[in-house]
C-alpha positions in Angstrom: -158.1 138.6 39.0 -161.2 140.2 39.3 -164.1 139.8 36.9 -166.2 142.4 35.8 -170.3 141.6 36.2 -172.3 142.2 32.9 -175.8 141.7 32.0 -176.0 140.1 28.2 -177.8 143.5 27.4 -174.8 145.4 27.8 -172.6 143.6 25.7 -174.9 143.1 22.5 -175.5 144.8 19.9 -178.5 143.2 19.6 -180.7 140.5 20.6 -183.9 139.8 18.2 -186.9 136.7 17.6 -187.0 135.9 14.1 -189.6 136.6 11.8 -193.5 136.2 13.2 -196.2 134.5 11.5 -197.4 137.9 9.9 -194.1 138.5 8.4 -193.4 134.7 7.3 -196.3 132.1 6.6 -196.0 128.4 6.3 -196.7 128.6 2.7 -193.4 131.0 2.2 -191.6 127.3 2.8 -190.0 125.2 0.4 -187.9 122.5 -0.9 -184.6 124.6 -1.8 -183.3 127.9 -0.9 -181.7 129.1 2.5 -181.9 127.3 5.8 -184.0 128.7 8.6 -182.4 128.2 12.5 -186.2 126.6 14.8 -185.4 125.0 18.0 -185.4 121.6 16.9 -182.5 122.2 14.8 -180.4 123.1 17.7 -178.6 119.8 19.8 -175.5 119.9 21.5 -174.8 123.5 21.0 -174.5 123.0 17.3 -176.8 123.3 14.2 -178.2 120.2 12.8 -177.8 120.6 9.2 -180.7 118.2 8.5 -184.3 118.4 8.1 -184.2 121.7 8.1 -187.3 124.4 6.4 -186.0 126.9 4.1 -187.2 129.9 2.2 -186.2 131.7 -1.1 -184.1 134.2 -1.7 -186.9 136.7 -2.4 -188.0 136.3 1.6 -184.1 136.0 2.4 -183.8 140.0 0.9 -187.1 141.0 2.7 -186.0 139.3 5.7 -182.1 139.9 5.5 -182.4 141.8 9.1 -182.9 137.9 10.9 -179.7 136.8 8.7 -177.4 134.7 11.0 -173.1 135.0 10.7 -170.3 133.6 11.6 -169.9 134.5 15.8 -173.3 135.4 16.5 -175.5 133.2 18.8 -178.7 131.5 18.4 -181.2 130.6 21.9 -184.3 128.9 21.5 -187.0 131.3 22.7 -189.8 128.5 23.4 -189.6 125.0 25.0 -186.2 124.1 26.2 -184.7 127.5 26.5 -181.7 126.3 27.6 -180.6 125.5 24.1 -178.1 127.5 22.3 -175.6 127.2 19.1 -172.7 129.2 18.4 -172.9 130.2 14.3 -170.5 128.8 12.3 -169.3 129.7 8.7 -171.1 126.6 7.6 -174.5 128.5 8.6 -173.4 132.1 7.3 -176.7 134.0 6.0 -178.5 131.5 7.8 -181.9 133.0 9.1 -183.4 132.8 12.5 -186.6 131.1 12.7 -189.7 132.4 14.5 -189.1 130.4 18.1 -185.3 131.6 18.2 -183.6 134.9 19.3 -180.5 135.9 17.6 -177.9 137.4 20.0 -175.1 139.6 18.4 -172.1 140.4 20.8 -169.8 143.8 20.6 -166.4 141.9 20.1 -164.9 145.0 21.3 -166.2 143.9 24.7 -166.1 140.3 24.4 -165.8 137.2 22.7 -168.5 135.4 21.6 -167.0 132.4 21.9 -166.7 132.4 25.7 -170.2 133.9 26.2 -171.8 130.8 24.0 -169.8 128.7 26.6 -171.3 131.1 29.7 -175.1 130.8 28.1 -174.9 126.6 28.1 -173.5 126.6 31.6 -175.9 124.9 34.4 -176.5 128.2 36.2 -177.9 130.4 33.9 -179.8 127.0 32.0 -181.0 127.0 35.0 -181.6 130.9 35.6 -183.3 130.8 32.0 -185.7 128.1 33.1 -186.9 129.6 36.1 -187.5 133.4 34.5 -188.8 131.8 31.5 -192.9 132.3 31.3 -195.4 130.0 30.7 -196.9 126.8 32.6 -196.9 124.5 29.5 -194.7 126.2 26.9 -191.4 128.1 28.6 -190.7 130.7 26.7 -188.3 133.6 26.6 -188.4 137.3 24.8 -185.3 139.8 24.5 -186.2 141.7 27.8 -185.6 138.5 29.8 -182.5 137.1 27.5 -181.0 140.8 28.1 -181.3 140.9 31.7 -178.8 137.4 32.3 -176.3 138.2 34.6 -172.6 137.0 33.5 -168.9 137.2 35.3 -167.0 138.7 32.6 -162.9 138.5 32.8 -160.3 140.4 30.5 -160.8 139.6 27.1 -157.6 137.5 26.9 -158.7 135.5 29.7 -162.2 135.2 27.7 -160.3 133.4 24.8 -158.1 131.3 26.8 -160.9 129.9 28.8 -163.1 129.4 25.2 -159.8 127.9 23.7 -159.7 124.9 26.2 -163.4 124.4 25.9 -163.2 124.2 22.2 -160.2 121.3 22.4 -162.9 119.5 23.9 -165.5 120.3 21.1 -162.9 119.7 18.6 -162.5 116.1 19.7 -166.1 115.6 20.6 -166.5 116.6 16.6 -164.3 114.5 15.5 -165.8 111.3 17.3 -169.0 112.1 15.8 -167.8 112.4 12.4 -165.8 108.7 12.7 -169.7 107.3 14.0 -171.1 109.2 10.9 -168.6 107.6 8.8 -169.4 104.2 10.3 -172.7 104.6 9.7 -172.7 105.2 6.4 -170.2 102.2 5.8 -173.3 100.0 6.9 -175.7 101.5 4.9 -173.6 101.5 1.8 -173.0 97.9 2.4 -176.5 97.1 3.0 -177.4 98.7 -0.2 -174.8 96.8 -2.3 -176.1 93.4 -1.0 -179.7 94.3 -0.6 -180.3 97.0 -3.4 -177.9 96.2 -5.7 -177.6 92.4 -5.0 -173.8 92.2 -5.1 -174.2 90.1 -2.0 -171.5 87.2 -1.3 -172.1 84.5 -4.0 -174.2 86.4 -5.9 -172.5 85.7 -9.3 -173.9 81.7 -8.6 -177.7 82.6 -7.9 -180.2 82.9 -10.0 -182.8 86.0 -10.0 -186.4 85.3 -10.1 -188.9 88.2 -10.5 -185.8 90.6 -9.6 -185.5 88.4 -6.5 -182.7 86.3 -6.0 -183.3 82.3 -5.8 -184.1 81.2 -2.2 -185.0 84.6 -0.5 -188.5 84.9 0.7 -191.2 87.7 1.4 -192.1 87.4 5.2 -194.4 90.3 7.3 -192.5 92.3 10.4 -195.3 90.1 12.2 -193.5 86.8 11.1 -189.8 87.7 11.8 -189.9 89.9 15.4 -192.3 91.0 18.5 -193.1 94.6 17.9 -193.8 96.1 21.9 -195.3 99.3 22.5 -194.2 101.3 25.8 -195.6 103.5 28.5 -195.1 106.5 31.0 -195.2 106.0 34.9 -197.4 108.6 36.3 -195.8 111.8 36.3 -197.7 112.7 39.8 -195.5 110.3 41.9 -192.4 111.6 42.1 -190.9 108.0 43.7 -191.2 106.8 39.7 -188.6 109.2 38.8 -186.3 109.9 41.8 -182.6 108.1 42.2 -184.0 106.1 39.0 -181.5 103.7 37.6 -183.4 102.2 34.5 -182.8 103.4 31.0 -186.5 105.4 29.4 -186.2 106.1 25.8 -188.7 109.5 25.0 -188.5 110.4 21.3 -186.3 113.2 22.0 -183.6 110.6 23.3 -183.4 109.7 19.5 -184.5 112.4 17.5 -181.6 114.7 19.2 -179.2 112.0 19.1 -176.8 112.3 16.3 -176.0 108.6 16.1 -178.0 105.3 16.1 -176.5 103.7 18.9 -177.8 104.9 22.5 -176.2 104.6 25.9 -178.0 106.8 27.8 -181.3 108.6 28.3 -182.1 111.7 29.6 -184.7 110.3 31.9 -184.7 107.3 33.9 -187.2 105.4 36.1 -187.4 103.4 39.4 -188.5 99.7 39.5 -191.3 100.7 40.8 -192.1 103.1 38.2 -192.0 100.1 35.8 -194.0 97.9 37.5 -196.7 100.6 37.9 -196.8 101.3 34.0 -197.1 99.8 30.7 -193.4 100.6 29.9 -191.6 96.8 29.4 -188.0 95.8 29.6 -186.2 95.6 26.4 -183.2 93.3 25.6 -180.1 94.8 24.7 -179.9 96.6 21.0 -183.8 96.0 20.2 -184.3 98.6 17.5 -186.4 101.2 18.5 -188.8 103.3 16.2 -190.6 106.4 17.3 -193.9 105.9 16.3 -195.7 109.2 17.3 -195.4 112.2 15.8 -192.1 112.3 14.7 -192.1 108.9 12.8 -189.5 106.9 11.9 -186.8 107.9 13.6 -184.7 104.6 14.5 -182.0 104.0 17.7 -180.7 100.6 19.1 -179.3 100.6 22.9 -176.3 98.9 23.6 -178.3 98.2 26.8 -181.2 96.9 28.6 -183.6 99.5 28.3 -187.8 100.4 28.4 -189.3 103.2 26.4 -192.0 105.6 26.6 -195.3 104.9 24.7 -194.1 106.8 21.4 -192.4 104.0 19.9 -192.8 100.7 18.4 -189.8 98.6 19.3 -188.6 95.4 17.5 -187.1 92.0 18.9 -185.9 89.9 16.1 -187.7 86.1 16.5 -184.4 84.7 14.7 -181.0 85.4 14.9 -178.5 87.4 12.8 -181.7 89.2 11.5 -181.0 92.2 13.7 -179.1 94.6 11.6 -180.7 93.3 8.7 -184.0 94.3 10.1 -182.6 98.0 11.2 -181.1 98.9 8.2 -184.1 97.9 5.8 -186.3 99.4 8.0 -184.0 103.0 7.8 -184.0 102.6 4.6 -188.0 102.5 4.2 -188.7 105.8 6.4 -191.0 107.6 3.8 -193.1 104.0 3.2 -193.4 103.9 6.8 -194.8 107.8 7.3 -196.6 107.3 4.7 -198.8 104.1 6.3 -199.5 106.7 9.4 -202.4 108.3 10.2 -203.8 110.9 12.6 -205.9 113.9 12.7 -203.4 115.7 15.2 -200.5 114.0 15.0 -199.4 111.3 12.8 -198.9 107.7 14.5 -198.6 104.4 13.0 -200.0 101.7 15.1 -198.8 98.3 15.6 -201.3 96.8 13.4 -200.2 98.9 10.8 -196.6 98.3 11.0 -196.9 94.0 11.4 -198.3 94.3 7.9 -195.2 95.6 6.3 -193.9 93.4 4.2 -189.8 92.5 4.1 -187.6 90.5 2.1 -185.9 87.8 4.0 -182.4 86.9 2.2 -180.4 83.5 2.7 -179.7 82.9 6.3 -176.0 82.8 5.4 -176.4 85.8 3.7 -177.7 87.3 6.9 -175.2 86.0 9.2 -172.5 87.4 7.1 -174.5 91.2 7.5 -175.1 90.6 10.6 -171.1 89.8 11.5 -169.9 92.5 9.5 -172.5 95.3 10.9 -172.2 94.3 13.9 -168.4 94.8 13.7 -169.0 98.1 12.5 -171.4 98.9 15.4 -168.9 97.7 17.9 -166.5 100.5 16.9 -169.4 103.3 17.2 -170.4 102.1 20.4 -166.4 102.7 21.5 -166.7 106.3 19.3 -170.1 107.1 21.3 -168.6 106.1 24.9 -165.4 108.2 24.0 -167.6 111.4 23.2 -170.1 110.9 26.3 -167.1 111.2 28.2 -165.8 114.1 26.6 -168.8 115.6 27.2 -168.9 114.7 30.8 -165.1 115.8 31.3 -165.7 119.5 29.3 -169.6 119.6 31.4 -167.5 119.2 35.4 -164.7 122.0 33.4 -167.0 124.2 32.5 -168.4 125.9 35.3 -165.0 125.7 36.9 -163.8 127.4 34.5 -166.2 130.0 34.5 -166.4 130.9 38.1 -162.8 131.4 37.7 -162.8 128.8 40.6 -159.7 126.9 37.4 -157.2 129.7 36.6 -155.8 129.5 32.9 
């Protein structure tokens, strides 16, 4: 069956950036009102419904042209232009931020679903990257975004094709909503125990100055080694290629929609280690961004090293792991707050050693620790099931749309 070549151009209505800096200022920001689509808020081809600016309804109605619905497309117009979302209900009269072009298809000539699919294939991510312009920041603008060349088959075909790729979604959703589940079952019980002291065998101890009888105030100095990280140089290319060990970047966990970690996008040589100030880590140290974005926390179900952005903690004692990860979540605001930095904010290791914790019972601990732990097993099994997913919809994809897989 032959497919029909298209240029995105030609089956848009149209294809726009968001509002500019003239038209929308920092200070038109705030707490409530409606969501507005930046880069950052795009990972795996979805919105991230947290964290996310917004503006009131006043610049909504003088803005209502950059409006986002249900089927349209959003593409990150600056840094990694290879990201793109599909709009869902959930983010109807969204609005498109400034670093974003909003891409509206003529249904009469396609279906948007299948084109999202087409835009997040390796090709054209990799088409997009090579147009875009700019040495430091790749960026793109609706000329470029216009002229991408697709293989366009009979619209019936179109939906087919999107309707096996969206099976995969489906279950790929559904694994990450059991891990955010999960998750939250930890952090409920930590605050029950911790928060709300309704810890095992609570009824039988005593509370002194609201803490109860036989816990103790430590430092993060006294109970684990914080370790920094480093970058091998990015001018030897034998650091990087056919690497095999794990590198955490910030991105690794800011764009991961879980706390456990199997894989990074980057990974180093031996060699690359030795010649850096990047260390090996043991297996499910937590790690804490420290740079910029700070407090953003990820534990590795492996061996890995990180980059110099983070601040990562080995427990000295046992069953003080999840413990220490869960309190230390649950202090992200305290933690930003202690940062400092005229360009960016950063909180340095000093800094952090001098936080203060309260240390509960070590049978107290254990039984956290056991329970967590159990928890963290099953996300671990959730998180391998959707990389896989994700690695069996990634090899179908192209497949099927080269046409090289008939449906």
């Amino acid at each position: 069956m032959k497919w029909e070549k298209v240029k995105l151009g030609d089956i848009a209505t149209c294809i726009q950036p968001g509002p500019f800096g003239s038209q929308l200022h920092n200070s038109d920001y705030s707490k409530e009102g409606t969501p507005i689509i930046m880069p950052k808020d795009i990972a795996g081809g979805a919105i991230v419904h947290s964290g996310l600016l917004k503006v009131s309804e006043e610049h909504v109605k003088r803005l209502s042209r950059h409006q986002v619905y249900e089927g349209n497309l959003m593409v990150a117009r600056k840094g990694d232009v290879r990201k793109c979302a599909y709009i869902t209900a959930n983010e109807n009269g969204w609005m498109t931020g400034s670093d974003c072009l909003k891409v509206v298809l003529d249904e009469s000539k396609c279906y948007p679903k299948f084109i999202y699919y087409q835009l997040r294939s390796e090709h054209i991510g990799r088409w997009l990257e090579k147009v875009s312009i700019g040495a430091t920041m790749p960026s793109l603008n609706t000329g470029l975004l216009s002229g991408i060349e697709m293989a366009l088959p009979p619209i019936e075909i179109q939906k087919q094709i999107a309707g096996i790729l969206s099976v995969y979604d489906d279950l790929i959703e559904n694994n990450q909503k059991q891990i955010k589940l999960l998750e939250e079952a930890a952090q409920r019980l930590y605050k029950e125990w911790f928060v709300d002291l309704r810890f095992p065998g609570h009824e039988n101890t005593k509370i002194v100055d609201g803490v109860p009888e036989g816990w103790r105030v430590a430092s993060i100095a006294d109970i684990c080694d914080t370790v920094g990280g480093g970058t091998p140089s990015t001018k030897i290319q034998s650091y990087y290629e056919k690497g095999d060990i794990l590198w955490v970047t910030p991105t690794d966990i800011t764009r991961n929609f879980s706390l456990a970690l199997l894989d990074t996008e980057k990974k180093i040589t031996p060699e690359g280690l030795k010649n850096s100030s990047a260390k090996m880590l043991p297996a499910e140290t937590i790690l804490m961004t420290s740079r910029a974005s700070v407090g953003f926390f990820g534990m590795c179900k492996y061996e890995v090293c990180t980059n110099q952005g983070f601040i990562s903690c080995i427990p000295k004692r046992e069953n003080l792991q999840m413990y220490l990860l869960f309190n230390l979540k649950s202090r992200v605001e305290e933690i930003r707050q202690k940062a400092g930095g005229s360009t960016y904010l950063e909180i340095s290791k000093t800094v952090f050693r001098e936080l203060k914790i309260i240390l509960p019972k070590d049978e107290v601990l254990a039984e956290y620790q056991k329970d967590v732990h159990d928890i963290f097993d099953e996300i671990y099994c959730r998180t391998e099931m959707k990389k896989s997913l994700v690695d069996m919809r990634n090899r179908l994809l192209p497949k099927l749309m080269s046409g090289e897989v008939e449906v």
